[in-house]
N, C-alpha and C positions, 0 to 999 in steps of 0.2 A: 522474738527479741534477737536484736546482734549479738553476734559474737563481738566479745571485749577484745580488742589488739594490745597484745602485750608490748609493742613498740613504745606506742601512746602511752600508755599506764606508764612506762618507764620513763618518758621524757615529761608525763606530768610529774612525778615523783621526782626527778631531776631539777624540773624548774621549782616545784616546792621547796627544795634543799636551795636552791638558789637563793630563793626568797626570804627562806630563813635566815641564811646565810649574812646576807647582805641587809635585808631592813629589819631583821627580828623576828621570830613565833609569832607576836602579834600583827604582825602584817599579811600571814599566809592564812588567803580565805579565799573560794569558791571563785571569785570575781577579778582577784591577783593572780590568780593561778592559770587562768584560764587566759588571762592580757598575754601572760607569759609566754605559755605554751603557742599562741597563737591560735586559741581555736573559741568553739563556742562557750558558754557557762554552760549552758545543755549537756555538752558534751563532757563537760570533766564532771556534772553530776550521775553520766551512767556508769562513772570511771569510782567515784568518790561522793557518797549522797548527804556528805557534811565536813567541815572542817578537823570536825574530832578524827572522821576517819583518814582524812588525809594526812593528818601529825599522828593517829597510830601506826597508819601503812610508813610513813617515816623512821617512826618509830623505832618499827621492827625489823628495818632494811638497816638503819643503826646500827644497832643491837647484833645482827648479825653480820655486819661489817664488822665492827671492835671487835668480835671472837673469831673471827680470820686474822684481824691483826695480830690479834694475841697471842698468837703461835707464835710469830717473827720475835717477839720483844723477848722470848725468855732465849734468855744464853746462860743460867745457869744450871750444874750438872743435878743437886740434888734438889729433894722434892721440897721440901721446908723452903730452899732459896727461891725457888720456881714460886711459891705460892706469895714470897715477899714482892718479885716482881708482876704478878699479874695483881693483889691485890693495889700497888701504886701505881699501875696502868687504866684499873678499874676505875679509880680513885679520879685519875686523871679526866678519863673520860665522861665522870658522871658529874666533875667541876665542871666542863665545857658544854655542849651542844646536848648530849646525852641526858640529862637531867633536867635544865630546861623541858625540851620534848617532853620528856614523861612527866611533868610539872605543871607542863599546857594541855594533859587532856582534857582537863575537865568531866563531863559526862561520860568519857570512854575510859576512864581509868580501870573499872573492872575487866572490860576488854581488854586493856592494855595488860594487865597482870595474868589472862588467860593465856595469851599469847605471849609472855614472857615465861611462860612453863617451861613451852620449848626451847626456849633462850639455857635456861637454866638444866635442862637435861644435857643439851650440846655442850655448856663446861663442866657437866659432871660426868662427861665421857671423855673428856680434855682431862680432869683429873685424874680420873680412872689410865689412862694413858702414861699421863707423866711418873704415878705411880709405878704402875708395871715397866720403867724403864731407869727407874732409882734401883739401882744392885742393893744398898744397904740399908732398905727396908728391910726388916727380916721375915721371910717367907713364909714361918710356919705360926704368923698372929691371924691368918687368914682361915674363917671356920662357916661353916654354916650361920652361925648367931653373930658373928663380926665379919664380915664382905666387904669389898672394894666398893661396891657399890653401896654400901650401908654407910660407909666411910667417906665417902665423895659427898654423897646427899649431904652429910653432918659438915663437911667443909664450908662445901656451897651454901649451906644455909644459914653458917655462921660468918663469913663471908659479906655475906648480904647484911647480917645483922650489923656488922663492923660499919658494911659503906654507909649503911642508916643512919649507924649514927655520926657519923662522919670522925670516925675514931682515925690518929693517924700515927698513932704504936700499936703494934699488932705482934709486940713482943712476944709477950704472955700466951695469945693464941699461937702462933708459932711452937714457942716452948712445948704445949700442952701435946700439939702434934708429934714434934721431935721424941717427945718421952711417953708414946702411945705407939709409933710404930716403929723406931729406931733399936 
């Protein structure tokens, strides 16, 4: 078998975004992709051997585009305000393009949520971060049975609970953090 050229993979992944972009999720399939890129259908199937996979591989070039962003958008100093800006950045991006995507797997949705593992370990070492760079946390609520990383997982995953349900006060969680490590 060939070797796959990561050039390719990236300008078929490229013009998929394209595609999306411009006519919709439902427009990007095997036979668009491939007009796009300029090459064979053969060929974007040794790349991509179905549609699902091409909107997960999107997917998770997404997904890990928005948490490079995410760095940039926070400009505040404590950790509670930090957390008010990335959840309305989050918020932002899962109304747009982000949610769609993960909306159009269809059959690969299990996939997609394996592969959002590692999505979700990448911001809870984002949290872990912004934490350990808050002065007025107080440093000695940290123990064996209560961890930064026990702590971040419980954000993150409430977090997620929040975007689900598309809650858009997140006062109260805020609060609950503010009066647990403050």
């Amino acid at each position: 078998m060939r070797k796959k050229d990561d050039t390719l993979q990236s300008t078929l992944l490229n013009s998929a975004r394209e595609i999306a972009d411009t006519e919709g999720i439902s427009a990007v399939n095997i036979r668009s992709l491939a007009e796009k890129a300029g090459v064979a259908s053969g060929t974007v199937y040794n790349y991509f051997p179905s549609k699902d996979a091409i909107l997960l591989a999107l997917t998770e070039e997404y997904w890990k585009q928005t948490l490079l962003e995410m760095d940039t958008i926070i400009s505040k100093s404590s950790f509670y305000e930090q957390l008010l800006e990335i959840f309305a950045f989050l918020k932002e991006q899962i109304s747009q393009s982000a949610g769609k995507l993960m909306d159009s797997l269809g059959h690969a949705q299990p996939a997609g949520q394996m592969r959002m593992s590692s999505m979700h370990s990448s911001l809870e070492i984002s949290l872990i971060r912004l934490m350990e760079q808050d002065k007025n946390i107080r440093k000695n609520i940290w123990n064996d049975t209560f961890t930064k990383e026990q702590f971040a997982h419980f954000i993150m995953t409430n977090i997620i609970i929040l975007l689900k349900e598309n809650v858009s006060d997140i006062t109260f969680f805020i609060t609950i953090i503010k009066k647990i490590i403050y």
